[in-house]
N, C-alpha and C positions, 0 to 999 in steps of 0.2 A: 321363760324361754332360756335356752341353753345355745352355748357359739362354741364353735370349736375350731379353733386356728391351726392351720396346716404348715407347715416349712416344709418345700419342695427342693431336692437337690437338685443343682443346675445340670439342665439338659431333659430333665422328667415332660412327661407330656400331658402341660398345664390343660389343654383342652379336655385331652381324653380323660382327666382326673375329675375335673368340674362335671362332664356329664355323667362319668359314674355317679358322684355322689348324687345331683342334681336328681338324677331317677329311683335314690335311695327312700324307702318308706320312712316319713314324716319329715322330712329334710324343706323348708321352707324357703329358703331363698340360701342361694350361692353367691357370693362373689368373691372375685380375682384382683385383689393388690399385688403391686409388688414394694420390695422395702424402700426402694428410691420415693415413693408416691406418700410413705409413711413418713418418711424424712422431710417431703416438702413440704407437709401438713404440720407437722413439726415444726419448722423453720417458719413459718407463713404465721402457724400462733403465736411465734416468740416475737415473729417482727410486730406483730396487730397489738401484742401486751406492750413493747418498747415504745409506739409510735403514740396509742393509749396515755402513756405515763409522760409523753415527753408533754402532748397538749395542756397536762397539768401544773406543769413548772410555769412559774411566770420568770421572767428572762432581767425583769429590772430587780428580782431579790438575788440577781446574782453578783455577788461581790467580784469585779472582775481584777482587781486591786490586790487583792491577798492571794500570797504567794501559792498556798496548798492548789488556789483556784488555776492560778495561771499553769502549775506543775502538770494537772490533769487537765487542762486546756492544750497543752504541748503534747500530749500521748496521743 
């Protein structure tokens, strides 16, 4: 299977484009993003990997005593 990503210039007419192709021979399924929806998918895997890694730290092997600790506890 083959995908082909479009970039439409603002203001184009995203419907009347989808069912051109839509009705195009051998065209299987269409859909409509836009890049805000790409970004929040984005953003949503970065947070699900940080919140992942944070359950893995244990909180008593942290030295809260030395300095480097406290410098990036201050930021």
């Amino acid at each position: 299977m083959t995908q082909i990503v479009v970039t439409l210039e603002n203001g184009a007419d995203s419907s009347l484009l989808q069912r051109m192709i839509e009705n195009m021979k051998g065209v299987l399924n269409v859909s409509v993003r836009s890049k805000k929806d790409d970004a929040d998918a984005c953003d949503s895997t970065f947070v699900d990997k940080l919140r992942a890694i944070k359950s893995q730290i244990d909180p008593e092997q942290i030295d809260l005593s030395d300095d480097r600790t406290q410098y990036i506890m201050s930021k």
